[in-house]
TORLOVO-869130 format. One record per residue (C-alpha): residue number from 1; x, y, z; residue in three letters. Coordinates in steps of 0.05 Angstrom, whole numbers. Layout:
REM TORLOVO-869130
<r><num>NUM</num><c1>X</c1><c2>Y</c2><c3>Z</c3><residuo>ala</residuo></r>
...
***
This chain:
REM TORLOVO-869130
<r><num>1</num><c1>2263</c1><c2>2024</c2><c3>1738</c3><residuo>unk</residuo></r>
<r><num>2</num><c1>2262</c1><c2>1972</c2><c3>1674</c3><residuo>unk</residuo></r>
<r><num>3</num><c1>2291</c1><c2>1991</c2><c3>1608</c3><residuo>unk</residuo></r>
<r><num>4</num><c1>2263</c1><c2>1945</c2><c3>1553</c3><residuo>unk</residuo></r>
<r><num>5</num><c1>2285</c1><c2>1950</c2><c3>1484</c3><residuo>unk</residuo></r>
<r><num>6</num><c1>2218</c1><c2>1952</c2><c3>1443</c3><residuo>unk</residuo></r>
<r><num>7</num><c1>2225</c1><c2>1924</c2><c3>1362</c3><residuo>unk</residuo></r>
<r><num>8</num><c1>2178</c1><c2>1961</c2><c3>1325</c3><residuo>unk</residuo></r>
<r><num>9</num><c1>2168</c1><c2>1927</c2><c3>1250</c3><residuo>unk</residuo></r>
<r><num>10</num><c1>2112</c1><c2>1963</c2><c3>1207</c3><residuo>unk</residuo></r>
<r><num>11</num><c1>2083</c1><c2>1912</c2><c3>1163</c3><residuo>unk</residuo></r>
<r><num>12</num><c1>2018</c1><c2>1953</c2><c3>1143</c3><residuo>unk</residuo></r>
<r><num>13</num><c1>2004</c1><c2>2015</c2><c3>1095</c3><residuo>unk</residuo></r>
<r><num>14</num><c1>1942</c1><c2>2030</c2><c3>1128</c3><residuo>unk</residuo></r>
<r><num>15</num><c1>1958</c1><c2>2074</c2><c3>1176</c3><residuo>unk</residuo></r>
<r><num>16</num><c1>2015</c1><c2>2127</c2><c3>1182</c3><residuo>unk</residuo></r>
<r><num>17</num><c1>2074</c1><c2>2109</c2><c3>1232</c3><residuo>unk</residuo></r>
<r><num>18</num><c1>2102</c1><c2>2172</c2><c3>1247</c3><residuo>unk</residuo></r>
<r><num>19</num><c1>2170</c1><c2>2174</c2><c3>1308</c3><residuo>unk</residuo></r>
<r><num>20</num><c1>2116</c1><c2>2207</c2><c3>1353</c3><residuo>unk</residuo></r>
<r><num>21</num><c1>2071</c1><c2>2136</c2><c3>1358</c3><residuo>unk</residuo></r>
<r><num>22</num><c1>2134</c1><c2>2089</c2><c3>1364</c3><residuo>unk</residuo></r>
<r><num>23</num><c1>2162</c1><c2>2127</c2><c3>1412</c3><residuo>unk</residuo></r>
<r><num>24</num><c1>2089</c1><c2>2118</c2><c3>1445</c3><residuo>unk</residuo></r>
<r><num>25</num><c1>2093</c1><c2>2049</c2><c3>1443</c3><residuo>unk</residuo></r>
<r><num>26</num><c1>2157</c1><c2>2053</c2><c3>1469</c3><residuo>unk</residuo></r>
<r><num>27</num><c1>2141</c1><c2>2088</c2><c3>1529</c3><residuo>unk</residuo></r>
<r><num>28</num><c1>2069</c1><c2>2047</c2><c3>1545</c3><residuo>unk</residuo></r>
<r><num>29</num><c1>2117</c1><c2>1983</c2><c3>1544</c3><residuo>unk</residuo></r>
<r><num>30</num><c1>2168</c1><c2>2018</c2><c3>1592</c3><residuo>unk</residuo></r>
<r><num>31</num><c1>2115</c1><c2>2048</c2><c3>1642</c3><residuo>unk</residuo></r>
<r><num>32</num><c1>2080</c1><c2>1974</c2><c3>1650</c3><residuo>unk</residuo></r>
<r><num>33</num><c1>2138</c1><c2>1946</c2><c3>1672</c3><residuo>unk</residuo></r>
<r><num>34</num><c1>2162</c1><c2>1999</c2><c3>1711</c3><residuo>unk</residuo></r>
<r><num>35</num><c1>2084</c1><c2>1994</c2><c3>1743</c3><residuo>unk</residuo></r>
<r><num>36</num><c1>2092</c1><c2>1918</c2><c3>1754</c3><residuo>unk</residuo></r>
<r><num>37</num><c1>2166</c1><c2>1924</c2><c3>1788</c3><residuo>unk</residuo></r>
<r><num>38</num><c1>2212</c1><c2>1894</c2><c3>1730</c3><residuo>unk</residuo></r>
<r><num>39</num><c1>2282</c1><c2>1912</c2><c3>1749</c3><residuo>unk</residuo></r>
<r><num>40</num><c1>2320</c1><c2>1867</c2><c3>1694</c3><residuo>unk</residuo></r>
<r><num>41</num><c1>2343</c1><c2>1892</c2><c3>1628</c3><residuo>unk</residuo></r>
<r><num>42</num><c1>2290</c1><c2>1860</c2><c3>1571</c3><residuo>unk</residuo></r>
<r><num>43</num><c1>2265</c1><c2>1855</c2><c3>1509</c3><residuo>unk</residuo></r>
<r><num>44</num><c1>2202</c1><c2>1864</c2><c3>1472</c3><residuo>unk</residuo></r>
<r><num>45</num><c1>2182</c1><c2>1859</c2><c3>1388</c3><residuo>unk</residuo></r>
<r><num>46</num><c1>2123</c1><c2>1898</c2><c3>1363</c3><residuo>unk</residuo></r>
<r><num>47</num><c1>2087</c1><c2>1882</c2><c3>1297</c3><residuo>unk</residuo></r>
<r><num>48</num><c1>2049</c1><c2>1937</c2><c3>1268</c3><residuo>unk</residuo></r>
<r><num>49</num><c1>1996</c1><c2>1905</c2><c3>1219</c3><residuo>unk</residuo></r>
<r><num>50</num><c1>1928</c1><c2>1916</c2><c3>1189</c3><residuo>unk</residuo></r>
<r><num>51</num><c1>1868</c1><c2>1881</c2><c3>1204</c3><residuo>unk</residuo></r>
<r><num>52</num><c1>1870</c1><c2>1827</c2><c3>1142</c3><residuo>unk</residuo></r>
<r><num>53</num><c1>1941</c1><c2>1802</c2><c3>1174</c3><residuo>unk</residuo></r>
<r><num>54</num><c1>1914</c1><c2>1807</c2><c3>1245</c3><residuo>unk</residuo></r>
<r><num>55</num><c1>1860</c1><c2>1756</c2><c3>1228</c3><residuo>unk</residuo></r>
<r><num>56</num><c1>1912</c1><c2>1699</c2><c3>1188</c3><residuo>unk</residuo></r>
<r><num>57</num><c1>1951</c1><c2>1713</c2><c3>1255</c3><residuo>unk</residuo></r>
<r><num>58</num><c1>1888</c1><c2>1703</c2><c3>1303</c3><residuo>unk</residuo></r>
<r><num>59</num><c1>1868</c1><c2>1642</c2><c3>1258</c3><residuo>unk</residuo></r>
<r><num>60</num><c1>1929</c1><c2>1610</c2><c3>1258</c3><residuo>unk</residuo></r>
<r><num>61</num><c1>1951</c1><c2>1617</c2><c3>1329</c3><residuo>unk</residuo></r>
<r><num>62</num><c1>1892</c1><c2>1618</c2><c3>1367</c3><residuo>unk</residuo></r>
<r><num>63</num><c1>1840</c1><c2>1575</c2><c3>1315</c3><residuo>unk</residuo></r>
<r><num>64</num><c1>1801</c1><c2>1646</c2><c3>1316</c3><residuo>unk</residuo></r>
<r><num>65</num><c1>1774</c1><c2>1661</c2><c3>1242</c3><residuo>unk</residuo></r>
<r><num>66</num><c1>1758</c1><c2>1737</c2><c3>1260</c3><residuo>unk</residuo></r>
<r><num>67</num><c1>1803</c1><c2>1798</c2><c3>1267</c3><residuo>unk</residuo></r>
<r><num>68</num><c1>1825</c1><c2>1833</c2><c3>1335</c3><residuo>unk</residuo></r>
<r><num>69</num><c1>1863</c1><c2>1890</c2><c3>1350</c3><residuo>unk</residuo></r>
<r><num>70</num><c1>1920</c1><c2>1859</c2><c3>1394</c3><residuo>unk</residuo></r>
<r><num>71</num><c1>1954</c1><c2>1790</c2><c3>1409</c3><residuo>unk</residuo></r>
<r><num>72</num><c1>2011</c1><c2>1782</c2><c3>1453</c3><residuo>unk</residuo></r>
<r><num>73</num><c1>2056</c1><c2>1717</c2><c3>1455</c3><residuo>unk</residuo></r>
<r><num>74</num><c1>2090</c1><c2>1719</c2><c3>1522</c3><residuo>unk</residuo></r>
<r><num>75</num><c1>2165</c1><c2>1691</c2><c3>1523</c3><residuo>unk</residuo></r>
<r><num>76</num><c1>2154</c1><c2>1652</c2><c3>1578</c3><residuo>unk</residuo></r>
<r><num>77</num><c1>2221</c1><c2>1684</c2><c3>1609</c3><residuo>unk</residuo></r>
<r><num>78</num><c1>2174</c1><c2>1723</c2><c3>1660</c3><residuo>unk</residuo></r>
<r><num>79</num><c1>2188</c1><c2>1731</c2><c3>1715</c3><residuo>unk</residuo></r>
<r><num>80</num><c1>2248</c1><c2>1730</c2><c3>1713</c3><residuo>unk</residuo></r>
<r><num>81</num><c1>2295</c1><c2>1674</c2><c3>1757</c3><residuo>unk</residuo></r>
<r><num>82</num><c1>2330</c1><c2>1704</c2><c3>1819</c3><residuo>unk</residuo></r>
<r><num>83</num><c1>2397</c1><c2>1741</c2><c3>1785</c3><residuo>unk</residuo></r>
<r><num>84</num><c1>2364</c1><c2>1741</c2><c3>1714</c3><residuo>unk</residuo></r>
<r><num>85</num><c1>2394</c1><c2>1799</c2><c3>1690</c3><residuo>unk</residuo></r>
<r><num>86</num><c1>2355</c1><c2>1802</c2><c3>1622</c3><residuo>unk</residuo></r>
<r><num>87</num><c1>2286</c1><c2>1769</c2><c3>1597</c3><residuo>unk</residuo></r>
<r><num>88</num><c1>2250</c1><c2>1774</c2><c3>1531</c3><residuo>unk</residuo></r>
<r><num>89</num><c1>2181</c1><c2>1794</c2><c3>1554</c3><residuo>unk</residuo></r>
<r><num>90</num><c1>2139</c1><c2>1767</c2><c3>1488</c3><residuo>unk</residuo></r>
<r><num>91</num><c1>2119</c1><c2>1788</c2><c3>1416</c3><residuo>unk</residuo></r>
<r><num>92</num><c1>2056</c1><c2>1834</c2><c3>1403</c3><residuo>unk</residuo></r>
<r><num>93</num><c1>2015</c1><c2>1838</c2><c3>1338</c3><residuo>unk</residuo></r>
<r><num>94</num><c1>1982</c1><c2>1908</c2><c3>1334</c3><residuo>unk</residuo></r>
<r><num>95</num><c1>1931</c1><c2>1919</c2><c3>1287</c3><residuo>unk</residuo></r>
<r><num>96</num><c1>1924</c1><c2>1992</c2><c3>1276</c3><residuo>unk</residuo></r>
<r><num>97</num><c1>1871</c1><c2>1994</c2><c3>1232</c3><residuo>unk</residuo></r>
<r><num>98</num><c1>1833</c1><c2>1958</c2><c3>1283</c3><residuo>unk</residuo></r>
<r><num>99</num><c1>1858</c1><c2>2016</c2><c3>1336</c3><residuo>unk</residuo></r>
<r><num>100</num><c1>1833</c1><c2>2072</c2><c3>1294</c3><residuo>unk</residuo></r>
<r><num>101</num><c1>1763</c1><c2>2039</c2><c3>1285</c3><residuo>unk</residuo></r>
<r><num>102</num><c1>1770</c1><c2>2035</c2><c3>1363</c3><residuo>unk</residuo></r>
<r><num>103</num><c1>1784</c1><c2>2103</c2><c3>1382</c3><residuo>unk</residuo></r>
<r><num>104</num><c1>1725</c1><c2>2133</c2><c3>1336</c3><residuo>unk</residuo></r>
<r><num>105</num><c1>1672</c1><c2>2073</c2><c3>1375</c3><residuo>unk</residuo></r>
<r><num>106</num><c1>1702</c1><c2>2095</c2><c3>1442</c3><residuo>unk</residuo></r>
<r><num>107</num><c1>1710</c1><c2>2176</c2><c3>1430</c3><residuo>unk</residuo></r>
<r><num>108</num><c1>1779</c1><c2>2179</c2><c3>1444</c3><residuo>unk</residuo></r>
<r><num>109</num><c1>1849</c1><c2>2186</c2><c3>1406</c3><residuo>unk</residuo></r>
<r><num>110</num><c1>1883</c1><c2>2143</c2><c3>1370</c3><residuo>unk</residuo></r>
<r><num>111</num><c1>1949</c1><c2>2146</c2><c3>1409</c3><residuo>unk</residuo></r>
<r><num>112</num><c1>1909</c1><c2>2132</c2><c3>1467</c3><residuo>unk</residuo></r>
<r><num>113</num><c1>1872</c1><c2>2073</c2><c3>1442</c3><residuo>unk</residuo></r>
<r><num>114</num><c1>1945</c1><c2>2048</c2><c3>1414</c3><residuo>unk</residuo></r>
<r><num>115</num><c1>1973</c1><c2>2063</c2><c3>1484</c3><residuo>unk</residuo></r>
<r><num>116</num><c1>1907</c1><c2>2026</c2><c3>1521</c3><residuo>unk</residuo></r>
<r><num>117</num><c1>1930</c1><c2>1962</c2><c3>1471</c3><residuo>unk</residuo></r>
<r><num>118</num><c1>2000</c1><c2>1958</c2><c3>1476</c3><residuo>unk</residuo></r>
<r><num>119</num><c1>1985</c1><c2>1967</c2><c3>1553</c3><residuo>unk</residuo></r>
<r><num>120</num><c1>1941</c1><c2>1913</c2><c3>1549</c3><residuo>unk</residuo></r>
<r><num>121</num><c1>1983</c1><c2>1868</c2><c3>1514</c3><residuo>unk</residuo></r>
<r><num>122</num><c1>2049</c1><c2>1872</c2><c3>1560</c3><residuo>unk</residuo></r>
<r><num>123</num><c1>2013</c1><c2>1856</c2><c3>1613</c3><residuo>unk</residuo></r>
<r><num>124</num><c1>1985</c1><c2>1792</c2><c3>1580</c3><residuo>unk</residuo></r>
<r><num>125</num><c1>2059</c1><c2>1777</c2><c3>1563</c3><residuo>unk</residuo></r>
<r><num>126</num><c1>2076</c1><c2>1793</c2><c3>1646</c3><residuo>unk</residuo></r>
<r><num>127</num><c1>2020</c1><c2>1728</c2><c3>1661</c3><residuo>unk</residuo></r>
<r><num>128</num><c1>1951</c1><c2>1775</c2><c3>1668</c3><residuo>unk</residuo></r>
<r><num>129</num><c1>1887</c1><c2>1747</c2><c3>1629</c3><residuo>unk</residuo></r>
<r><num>130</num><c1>1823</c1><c2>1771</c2><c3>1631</c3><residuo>unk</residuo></r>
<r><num>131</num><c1>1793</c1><c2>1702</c2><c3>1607</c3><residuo>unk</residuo></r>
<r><num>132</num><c1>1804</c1><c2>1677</c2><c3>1671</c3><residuo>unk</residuo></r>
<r><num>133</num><c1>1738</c1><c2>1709</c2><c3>1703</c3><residuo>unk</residuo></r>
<r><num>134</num><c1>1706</c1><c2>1779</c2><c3>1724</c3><residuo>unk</residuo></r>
<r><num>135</num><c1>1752</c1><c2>1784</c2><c3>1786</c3><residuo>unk</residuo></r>
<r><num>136</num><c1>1819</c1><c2>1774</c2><c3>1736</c3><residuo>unk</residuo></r>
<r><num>137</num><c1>1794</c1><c2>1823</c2><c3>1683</c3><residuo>unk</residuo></r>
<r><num>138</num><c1>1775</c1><c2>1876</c2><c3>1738</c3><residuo>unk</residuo></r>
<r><num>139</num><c1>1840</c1><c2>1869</c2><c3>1755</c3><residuo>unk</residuo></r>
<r><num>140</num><c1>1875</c1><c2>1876</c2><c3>1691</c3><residuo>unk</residuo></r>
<r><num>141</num><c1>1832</c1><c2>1934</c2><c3>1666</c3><residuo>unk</residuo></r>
<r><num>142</num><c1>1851</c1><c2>1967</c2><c3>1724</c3><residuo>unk</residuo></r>
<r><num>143</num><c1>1921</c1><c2>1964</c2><c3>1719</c3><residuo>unk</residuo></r>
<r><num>144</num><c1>1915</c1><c2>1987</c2><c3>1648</c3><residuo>unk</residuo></r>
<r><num>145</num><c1>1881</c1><c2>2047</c2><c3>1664</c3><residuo>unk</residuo></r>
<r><num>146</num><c1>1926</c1><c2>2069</c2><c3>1729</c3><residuo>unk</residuo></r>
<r><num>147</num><c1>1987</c1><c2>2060</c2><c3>1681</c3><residuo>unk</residuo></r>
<r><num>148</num><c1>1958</c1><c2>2103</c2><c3>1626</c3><residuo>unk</residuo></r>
<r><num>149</num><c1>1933</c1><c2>2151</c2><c3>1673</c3><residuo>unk</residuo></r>
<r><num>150</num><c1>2005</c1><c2>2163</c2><c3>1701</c3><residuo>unk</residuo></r>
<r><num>151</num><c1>2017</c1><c2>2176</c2><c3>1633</c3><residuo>unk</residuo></r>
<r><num>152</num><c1>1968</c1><c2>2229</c2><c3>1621</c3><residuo>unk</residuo></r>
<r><num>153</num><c1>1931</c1><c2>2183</c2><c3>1571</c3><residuo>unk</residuo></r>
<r><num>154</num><c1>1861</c1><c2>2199</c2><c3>1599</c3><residuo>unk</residuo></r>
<r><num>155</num><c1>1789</c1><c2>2180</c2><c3>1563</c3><residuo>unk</residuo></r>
***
């Protein structure tokens, strides 16, 4: 069982941040890498932000000149070396405006479609991509959905 120490900075007025959703986030990152097997103490910083940061962040970082709703920049520290006894698994960007426009297209809760990101972005930070090809992303989605099932984050 991991523990991962999850840095949560809000830098959007968007959207209300109440305990309740950090501690969300908190527990999506700690269930993914409990899913995938990560033993060693880690790591992890969260940026809360609207859409309008989101984009200067997708067009400066990935030469993208449109908004998302997550991007993760894995560490590189995973895995972890035999008798690594800490990693830093990555940095996410979360837009939350983004995940509210989400959850109303996909008729589900916010929290979940916060949970279904921050999911998705750990495991980009653990070496999954769904860029890859159909056979990658299958894989990836799946994982998502298995770990926020366990969680009782259903559809």
């Amino acid at each position: 069982m991991s523990h991962c120490y999850v840095s949560i900075t809000n830098q959007q007025r968007k959207e209300r941040t109440p305990k309740a959703l950090k501690d969300l986030i908190r527990s999506v990152v700690n269930a993914v890498l409990d899913y995938e097997g990560v033993t060693a103490e880690c790591e992890m910083s969260v940026l809360l932000v609207d859409d309008k940061k989101i984009w200067e962040l997708n067009r400066t970082f990935r030469d993208v000149d449109r908004p998302t709703d997550v991007l993760s920049f894995p560490s590189g520290e995973y895995p972890a070396e035999n008798g690594t006894e800490f990693i830093y698994v990555g940095d996410m960007a979360l837009s939350l405006e983004r995940a509210r426009k989400q959850a109303r297209e996909y008729g589900h809760t916010y929290e979940r479609e916060v949970a279904f990101l921050t999911a998705h972005s750990v495991l980009h930070c653990l070496g999954y991509d769904h860029v890859d090809g159909p056979e990658q992303e299958k894989e990836m989605f799946s994982r998502q959905e298995a770990i926020l099932q366990g969680m009782g984050l259903h559809r």
